[in-house]
N, C-alpha and C positions, 0 to 999 in steps of 0.2 A: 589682373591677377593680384591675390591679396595675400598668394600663400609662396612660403618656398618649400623645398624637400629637403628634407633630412637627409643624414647619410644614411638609416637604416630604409628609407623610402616614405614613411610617414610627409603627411601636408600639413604644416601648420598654418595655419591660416592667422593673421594680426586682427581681421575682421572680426571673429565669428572664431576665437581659439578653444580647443577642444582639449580638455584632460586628455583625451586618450590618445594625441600626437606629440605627448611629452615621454621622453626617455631617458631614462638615465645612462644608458652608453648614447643617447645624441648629445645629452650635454656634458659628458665626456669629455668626447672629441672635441665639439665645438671648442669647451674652455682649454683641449688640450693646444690646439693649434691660434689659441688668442692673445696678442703676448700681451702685458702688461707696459699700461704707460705711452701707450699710442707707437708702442716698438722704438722709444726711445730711450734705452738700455743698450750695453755693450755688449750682451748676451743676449738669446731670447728666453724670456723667463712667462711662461703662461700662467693665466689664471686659475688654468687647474690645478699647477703647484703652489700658487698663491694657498688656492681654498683647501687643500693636505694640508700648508702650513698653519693655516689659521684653527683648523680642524686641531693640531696638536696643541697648541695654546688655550684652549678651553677648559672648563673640567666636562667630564665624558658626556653630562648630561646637556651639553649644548655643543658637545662633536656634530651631530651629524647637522644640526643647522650652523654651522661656520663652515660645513663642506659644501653646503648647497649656498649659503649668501649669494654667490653671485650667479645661481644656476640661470636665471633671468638673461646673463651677458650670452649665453647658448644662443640664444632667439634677438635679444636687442643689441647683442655686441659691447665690448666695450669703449665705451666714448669719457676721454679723461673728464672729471668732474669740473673744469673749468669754462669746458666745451658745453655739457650737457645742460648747466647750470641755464646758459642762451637759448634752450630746447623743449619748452613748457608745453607743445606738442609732442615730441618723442619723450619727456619724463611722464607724462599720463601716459601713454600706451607702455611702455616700459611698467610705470607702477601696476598698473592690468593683471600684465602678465606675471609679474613677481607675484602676487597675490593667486594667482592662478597655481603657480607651482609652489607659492608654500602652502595653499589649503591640500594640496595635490600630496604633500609628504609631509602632510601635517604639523607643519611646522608656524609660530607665531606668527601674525600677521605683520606684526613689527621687528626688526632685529633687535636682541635680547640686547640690553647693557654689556653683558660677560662677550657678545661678538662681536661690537661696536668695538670695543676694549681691544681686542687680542686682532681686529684688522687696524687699529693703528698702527699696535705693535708691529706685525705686520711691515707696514706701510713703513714704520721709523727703521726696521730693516731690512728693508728691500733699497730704502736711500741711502741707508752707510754699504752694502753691498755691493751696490751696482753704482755707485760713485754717481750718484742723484746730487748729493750735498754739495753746494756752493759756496755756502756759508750764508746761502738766503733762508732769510726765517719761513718755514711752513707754519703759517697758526693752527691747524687745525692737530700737529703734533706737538704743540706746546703740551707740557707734562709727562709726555712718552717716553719710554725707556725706550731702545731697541730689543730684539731677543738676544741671549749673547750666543746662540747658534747661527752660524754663518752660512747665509743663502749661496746657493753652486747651483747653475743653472740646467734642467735636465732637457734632455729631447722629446721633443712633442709626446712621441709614443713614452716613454717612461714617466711622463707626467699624466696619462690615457689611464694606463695600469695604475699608478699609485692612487690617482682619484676612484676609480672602480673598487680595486684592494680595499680602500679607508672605508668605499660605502658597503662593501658587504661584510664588513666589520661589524661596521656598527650598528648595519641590520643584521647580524648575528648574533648579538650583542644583546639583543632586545629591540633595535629600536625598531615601528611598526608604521611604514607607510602605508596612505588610501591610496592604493591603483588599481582600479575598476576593471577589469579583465586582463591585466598586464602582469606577467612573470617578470618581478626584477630581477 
């Protein structure tokens, strides 16, 4: 078996993946129940409300791809980048897939600079937050500022809605995804 079910019933299959077994309430859910950090936090803080936050740190025109950046972790999960880096078979199926779903909601094939940006940011406050900081250097936030909005960590379901909330925003908003026989 190469596939699993979705919450809404959908097969995705890793072989042979189908646009039309992608959802935007399955990767919801998924990133609402995903935490951040390998659940190495004092809180549980998901990558759904990760990608609301990074969605607000954009300018609008690059909201709805900093909501979906990690819509990929839906289907491959999130695996901390120190782990994944060892996993040059799960980063090709991973990359697959993210290609799959940002041709799927039309979004660039590569992350923009302005998303790259605002998930450090991000990332440099999710570490003063959540009491990540050691006092060990992260090189990869060298130059970052944090946000000076202080992360509070929400429940699964209130992170569910907020990612849902932000996407039909900003599909209301204008923004215009390809999905082939799908009502978002």
């Amino acid at each position: 078996m190469s596939w699993l079910t979705t919450i809404s019933g959908k097969h995705f299959n890793y072989q042979d993946p189908d646009p039309g077994s992608i959802c935007i309430r399955d990767i919801a859910r998924a990133l609402s129940h995903e935490c951040r950090f390998a659940g190495h936090v004092p809180a549980f803080y998901s990558v759904a409300q990760h990608s609301v936050f990074v969605s607000h740190l954009v300018p609008q025109e690059f909201a709805m791809e900093a909501l979906l950046h990690d819509a990929v972790e839906a289907y491959c999960k999130d695996i901390p980048a120190p782990l994944k880096r060892l996993l040059p078979d799960y980063q090709a199926i991973e990359h697959r897939i993210d290609l799959l779903i940002r041709g799927l909601f039309k979004l660039p094939a590569e992350h923009s600079k302005e998303v790259k940006h605002a998930d450090l940011v991000a990332l440099a406050t999710e570490r003063r937050d959540f009491g990540l900081d050691d006092g060990t250097e992260w090189p990869i936030l060298k130059g970052i500022t944090p946000d000076k909005e202080l992360i509070l960590s929400w429940p699964a379901y209130d992170a569910y809605n907020a990612f849902i909330d932000r996407f039909y925003e900003l599909k209301n908003a204008g923004y215009q995804a390809s999905v082939e026989g799908q009502k978002l």
